[in-house]
N, C-alpha and C positions, 0 to 999 in steps of 0.2 A: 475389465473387472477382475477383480480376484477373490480366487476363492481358500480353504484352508489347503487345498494342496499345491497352492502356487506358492511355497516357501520356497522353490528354487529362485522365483523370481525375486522375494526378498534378496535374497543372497548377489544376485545379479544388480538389484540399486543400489545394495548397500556396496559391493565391493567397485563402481561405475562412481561412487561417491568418495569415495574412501582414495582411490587413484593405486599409485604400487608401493602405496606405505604399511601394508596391511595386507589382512586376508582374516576369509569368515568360514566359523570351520563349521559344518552341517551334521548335525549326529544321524540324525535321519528324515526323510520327507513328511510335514508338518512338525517334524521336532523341535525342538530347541538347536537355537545357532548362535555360538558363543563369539564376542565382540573380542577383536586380538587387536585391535590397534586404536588409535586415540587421534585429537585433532594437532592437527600443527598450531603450538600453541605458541611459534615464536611467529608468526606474522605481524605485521604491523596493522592498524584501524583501516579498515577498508583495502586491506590485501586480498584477492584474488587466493584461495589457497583450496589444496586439496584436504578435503575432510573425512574423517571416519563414521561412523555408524551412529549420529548423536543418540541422545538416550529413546526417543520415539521408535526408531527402526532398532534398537535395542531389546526394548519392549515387546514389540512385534515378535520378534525372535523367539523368545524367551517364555510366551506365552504363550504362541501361534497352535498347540497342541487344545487350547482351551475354546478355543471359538469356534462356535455352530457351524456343522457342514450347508454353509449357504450361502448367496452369491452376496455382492454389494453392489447395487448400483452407484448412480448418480451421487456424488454429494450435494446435489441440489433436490434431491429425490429425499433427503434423510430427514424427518424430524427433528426440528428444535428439541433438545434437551440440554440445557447449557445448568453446569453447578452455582454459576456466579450471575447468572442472569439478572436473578430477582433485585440482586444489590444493583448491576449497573444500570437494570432498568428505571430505579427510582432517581425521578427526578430530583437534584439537589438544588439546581439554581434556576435562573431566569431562562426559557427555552426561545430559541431565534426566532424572527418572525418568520409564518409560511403565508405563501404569494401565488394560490395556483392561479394559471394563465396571465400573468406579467408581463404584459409587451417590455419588446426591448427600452421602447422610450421613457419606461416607468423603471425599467431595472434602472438605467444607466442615471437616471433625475432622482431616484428616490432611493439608491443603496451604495450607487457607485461614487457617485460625487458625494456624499452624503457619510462615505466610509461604514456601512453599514452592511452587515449580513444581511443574508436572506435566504430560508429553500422554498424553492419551484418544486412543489409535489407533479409528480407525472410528466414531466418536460422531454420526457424519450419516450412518452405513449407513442409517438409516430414508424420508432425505429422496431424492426425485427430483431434484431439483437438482446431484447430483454426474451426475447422467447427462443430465438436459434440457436444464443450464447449458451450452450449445455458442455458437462463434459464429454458427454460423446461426440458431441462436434469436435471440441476441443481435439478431442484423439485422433479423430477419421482424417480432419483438414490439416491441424498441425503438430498432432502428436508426437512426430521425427524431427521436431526443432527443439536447439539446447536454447535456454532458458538460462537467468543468471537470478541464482535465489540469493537472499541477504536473510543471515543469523546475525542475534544481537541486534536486535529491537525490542526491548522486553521492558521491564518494571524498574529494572535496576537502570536503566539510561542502557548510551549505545559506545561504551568506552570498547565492548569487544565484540564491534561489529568487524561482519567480514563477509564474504558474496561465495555463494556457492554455485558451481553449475550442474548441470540436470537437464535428463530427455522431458520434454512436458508431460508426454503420457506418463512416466514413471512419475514424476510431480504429481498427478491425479491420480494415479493409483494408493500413491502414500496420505495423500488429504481424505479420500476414502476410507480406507482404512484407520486412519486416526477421528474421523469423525464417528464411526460405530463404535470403537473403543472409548471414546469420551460419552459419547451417551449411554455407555456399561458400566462406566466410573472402573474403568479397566487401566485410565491412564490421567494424568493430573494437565489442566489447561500447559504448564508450563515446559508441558513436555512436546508440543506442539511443533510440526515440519517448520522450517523456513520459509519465508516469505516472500513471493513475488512482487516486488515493490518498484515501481518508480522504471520501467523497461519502457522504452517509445512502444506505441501503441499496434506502430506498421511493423514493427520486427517481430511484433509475436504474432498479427494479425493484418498477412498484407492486402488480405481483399476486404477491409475493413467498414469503406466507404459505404462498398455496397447493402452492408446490415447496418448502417446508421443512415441510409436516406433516408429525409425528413427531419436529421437533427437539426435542433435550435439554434444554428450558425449564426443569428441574427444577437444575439448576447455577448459577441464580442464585437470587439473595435474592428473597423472597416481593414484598418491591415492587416489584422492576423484570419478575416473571416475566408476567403478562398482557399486556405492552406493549414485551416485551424489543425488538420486531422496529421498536417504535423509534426505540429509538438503536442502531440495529444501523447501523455504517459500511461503504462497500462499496471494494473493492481489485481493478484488473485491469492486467496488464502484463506487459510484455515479456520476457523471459530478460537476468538479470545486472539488472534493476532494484533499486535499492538503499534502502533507509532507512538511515541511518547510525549512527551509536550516540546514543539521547537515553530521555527517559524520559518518560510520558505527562503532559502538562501539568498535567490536575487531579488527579495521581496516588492516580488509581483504581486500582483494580483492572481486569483485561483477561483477556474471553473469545477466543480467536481462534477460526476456524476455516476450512480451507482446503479447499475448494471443486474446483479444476483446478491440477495440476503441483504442484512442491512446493517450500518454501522455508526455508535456513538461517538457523537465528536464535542470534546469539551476546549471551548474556544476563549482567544482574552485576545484585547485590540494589545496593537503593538506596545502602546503606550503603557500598559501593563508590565513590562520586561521586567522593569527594579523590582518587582516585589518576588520574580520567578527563577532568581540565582542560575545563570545562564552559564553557559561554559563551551567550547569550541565552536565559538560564534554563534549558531543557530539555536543548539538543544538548549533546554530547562533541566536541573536537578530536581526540582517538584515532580513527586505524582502525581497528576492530577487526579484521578480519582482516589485515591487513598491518600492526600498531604498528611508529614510529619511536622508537625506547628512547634517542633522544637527542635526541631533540626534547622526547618524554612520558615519561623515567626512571620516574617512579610508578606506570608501569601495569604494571611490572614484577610488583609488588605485588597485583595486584589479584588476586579470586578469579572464574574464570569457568567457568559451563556450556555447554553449546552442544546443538541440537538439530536433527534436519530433519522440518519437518512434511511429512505427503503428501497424497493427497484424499481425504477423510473426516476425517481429524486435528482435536482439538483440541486447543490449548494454554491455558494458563492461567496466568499471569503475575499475581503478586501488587502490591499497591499500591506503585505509583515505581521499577517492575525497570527498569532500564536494560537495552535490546536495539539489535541491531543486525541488520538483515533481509536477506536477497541473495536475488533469487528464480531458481531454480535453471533452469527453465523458466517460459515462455509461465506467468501464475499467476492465480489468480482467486481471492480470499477474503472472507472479512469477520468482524469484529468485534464487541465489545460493550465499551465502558467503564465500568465500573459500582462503586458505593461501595456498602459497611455504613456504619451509625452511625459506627464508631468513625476511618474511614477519612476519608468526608463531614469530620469536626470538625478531623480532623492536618488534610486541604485547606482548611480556612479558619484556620488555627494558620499553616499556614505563610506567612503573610502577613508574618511576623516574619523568614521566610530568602529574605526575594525574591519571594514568587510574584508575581505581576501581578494586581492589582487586579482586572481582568475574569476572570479564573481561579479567585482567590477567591468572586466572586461568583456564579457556575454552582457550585461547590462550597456557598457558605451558603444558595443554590435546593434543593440535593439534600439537603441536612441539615434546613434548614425540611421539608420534605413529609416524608421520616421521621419526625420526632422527631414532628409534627403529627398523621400519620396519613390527610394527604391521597396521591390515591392517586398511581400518575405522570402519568397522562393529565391531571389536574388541573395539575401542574406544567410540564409540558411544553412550554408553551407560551413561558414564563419560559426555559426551559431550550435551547429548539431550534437558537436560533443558533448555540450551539457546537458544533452537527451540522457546521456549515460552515466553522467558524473555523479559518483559517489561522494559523500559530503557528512 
């Protein structure tokens, strides 16, 4: 936890972040601490780089002498008070159908074949994990692991995305901290830490299994059910953390399920893409929640659902849905990507409308082991990089 006289610890993530491009000079304990250095601003999109002090832990600094001598807990302990709530909470369009207790035989006959969404309210009541998953767990069990955060996911699209790393505990310290200050209106959503996005689920959390006994294994396809936990991706972040509208690279199919807080997903089937001005294969130039109609006239056109998943929740997302994520709160999830036959062979088909070569080829990995009869643990090893691959 921190408190107001842990401003050396500031000084110790912010310079842990920053690498030896920089230095943060301290006037005094809870004082202001001035930012002397800036991000490496020549890296390329999805470069690995050491970064400086963005404007959050800037903030922090800067104001640190004004906040109540008192501790912070849990970011899962803090009160909703979100500025943009009221707006995102209003429903605009058609909201997805919810299915609680959906045997698998009814998922797979009435939304998978059927390409239709659907959330399963409560579908991880079984596991301990909606309740053990705390940040103090967080800290105690895996606090001392680096962690690879992604900046540039934001409103404006993800042209100056880039991956940062980070102790977890220091990651949880900084989402605390910025979550008290966002409900002071001390600091602007858009000021908001980086993102946990998209990490395999076993690297951050390798006794995993064990706080999901009793998950819903039986909602995917017979090959990936032994091993689902996988390629299960893991998701942790801040209030107002964005994914912006894109579709899943090897347009799979997509388990989600959410974990801690809860998050808006504004969704359009694949067949929508012309009307969402697409660019580096996957993303959209549309915001979805806020379209400019004259900038992007054809999204006029478009057909869209929208959903809010909460903890326990899952979603299901058919193959190539174009989504767009806002997390409502402090949010913690994760995922599954996962192909059929028929799904697998469209992802190496579409080699013909762009896909990326390496994309392809993770897709004719999961089509080879299918059609073959090998199992996934056999594959998997073929297959694992794109646990990690930025996109």
């Amino acid at each position: 936890m921190l408190t107001v006289n842990d401003a050396p610890l500031l000084c110790s993530i912010a310079n842990r972040w920053s690498g030896a491009s920089g230095a943060i000079r301290e006037n005094s304990v809870g004082g202001k601490m001035e930012n002397l250095m800036g991000l490496n601003s020549t890296a390329k999109d999805g470069e690995s780089v050491a970064i400086g002090t963005t404007a959050w832990v800037q903030e922090v600094g800067q104001r640190m002498e004004r906040l109540p001598r008192e501790t912070m807990g849990s970011t899962a302990d803090l009160p909703v008070v979100l500025p943009l709530e009221s707006a995102l909470l209003k429903k605009r369009y058609p909201v997805v159908e919810s299915r609680e207790n959906l045997s698998s035989t009814n998922f797979f006959s009435d939304f998978v074949v059927k390409n239709r969404p659907v959330v399963v309210p409560k579908a991880l009541k079984h596991c301990r994990a909606l309740s053990c998953w705390t940040d103090d767990y967080l800290r105690e069990v895996v606090g001392s692991r680096t962690v690879i955060l992604k900046q540039g996911l934001n409103e404006e699209g993800v042209t100056g995305l880039k991956t940062i790393t980070s102790q977890l505990s220091d990651y949880l310290d900084c989402m605390a901290l910025f979550e008290t200050r966002l409900q002071r209106n001390e600091v602007l959503a858009k000021d908001r830490p980086p993102y946990l996005h998209d990490l395999p689920l076993l690297s951050v959390l390798p006794d995993a299994a064990d706080d999901l006994d009793g998950f819903p294994s039986d909602y995917f396809p017979d090959w990936y059910r032994a091993d689902w936990l996988k390629f299960a991706q893991f998701f942790l972040g801040p209030s107002q953390s964005l994914t912006p509208l894109h579709f899943d690279c090897l347009l799979t199919h997509n388990l989600f399920f959410q974990v801690r807080g809860r998050k808006r997903f504004i969704l359009l089937h694949h067949d929508q893409l012309p009307f969402c001005y697409r660019y580096k294969w996957r993303w959209c130039e549309v915001d979805a929640e806020t379209p400019d109609f004259i900038r992007h006239p054809l999204y006029r056109d478009a057909q869209i659902q929208e959903c809010i998943v909460e903890p326990g929740d899952m979603l299901y997302m058919p193959s190539g849905m174009l989504h767009h994520v806002r997390s409502l709160d402090c949010s913690m999830s994760f995922n599954v990507d996962w192909h059929t036959r028929g799904s697998a062979f469209q992802g190496v088909l579409a080699l013909k409308r762009g896909m990326p070569l390496k994309n392809v080829y993770y897709n004719a990995v999961i089509a080879l082991g299918q059609c073959t009869g090998q199992p996934a643990r056999r594959v998997l090893p073929w297959y694992r990089s794109y646990l990690n691959y930025v996109s």
